[in-house]
C-alpha positions as CSV (number, residue, x, y, z in Angstrom):
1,X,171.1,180.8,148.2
2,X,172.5,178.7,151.2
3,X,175.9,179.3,151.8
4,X,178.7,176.3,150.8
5,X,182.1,176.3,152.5
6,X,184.8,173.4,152.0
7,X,185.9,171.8,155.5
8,X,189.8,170.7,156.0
9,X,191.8,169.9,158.4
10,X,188.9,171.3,160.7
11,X,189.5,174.2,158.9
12,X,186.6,176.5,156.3
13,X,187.6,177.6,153.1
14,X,185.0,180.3,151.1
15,X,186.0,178.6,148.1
16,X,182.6,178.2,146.2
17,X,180.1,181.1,144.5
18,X,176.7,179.3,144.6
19,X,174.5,178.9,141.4
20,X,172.0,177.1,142.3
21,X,171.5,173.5,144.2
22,X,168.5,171.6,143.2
23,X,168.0,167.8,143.8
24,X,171.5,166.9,145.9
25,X,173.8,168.8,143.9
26,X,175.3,172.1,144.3
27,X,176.3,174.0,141.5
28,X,178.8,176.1,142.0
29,X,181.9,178.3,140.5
30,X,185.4,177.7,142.2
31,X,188.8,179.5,141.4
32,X,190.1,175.8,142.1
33,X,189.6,173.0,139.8
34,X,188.4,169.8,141.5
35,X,189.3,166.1,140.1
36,X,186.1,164.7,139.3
37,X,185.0,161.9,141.4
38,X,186.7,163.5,144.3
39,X,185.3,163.9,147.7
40,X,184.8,166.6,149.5
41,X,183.3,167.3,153.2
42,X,181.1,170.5,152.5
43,X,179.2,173.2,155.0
44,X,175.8,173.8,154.1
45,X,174.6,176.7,155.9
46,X,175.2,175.2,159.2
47,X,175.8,171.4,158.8
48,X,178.4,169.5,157.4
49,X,177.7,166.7,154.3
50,X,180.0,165.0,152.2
51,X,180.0,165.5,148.6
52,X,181.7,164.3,145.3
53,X,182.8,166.1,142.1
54,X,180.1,164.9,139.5
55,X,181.3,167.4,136.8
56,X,183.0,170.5,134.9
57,X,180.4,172.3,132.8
58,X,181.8,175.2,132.2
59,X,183.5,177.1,134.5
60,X,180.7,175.5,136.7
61,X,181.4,172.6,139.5
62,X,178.9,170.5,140.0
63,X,179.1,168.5,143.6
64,X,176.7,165.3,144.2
65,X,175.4,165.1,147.9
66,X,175.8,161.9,149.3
C-alpha cells in the first residue's frame, strides 16, 4: 500500500491508515472526521496531489484524486 500523509502549513501529518486506492480514490481510516467535499493536499508516496472528501462509509474516508 502507498503511503498517504496530509500536507499543511508545509507541514506532514500520519493521519490516514490505507485500505485500499483503486481508480483515484484512496480509501482510508482517519481518527479525524473530514467535511465531505472538503479539500485536502495529500502525499502519495513521494508526490503531492490534491484531493476531496467524496464520502463516510463507515468508519472509512474515501478521498477523490483530482
Amino acid at each position: 500500500m502507498p503511503r498517504v500523509v496530509l500536507v499543511e502549513g508545509g507541514t506532514t501529518h500520519d493521519v490516514f491508515e490505507v485500505v485500499e486506492v483503486k481508480d483515484g480514490v484512496v480509501r482510508a481510516r482517519s481518527p479525524y472526521l473530514f467535511e465531505i467535499g472538503e479539500e485536502l493536499r495529500l502525499q502519495i508516496d513521494d508526490k503531492e496531489a490534491p484531493a476531496r472528501v467524496r464520502a463516510h462509509v463507515g468508519e472509512i474516508t474515501e478521498l477523490e484524486l483530482l
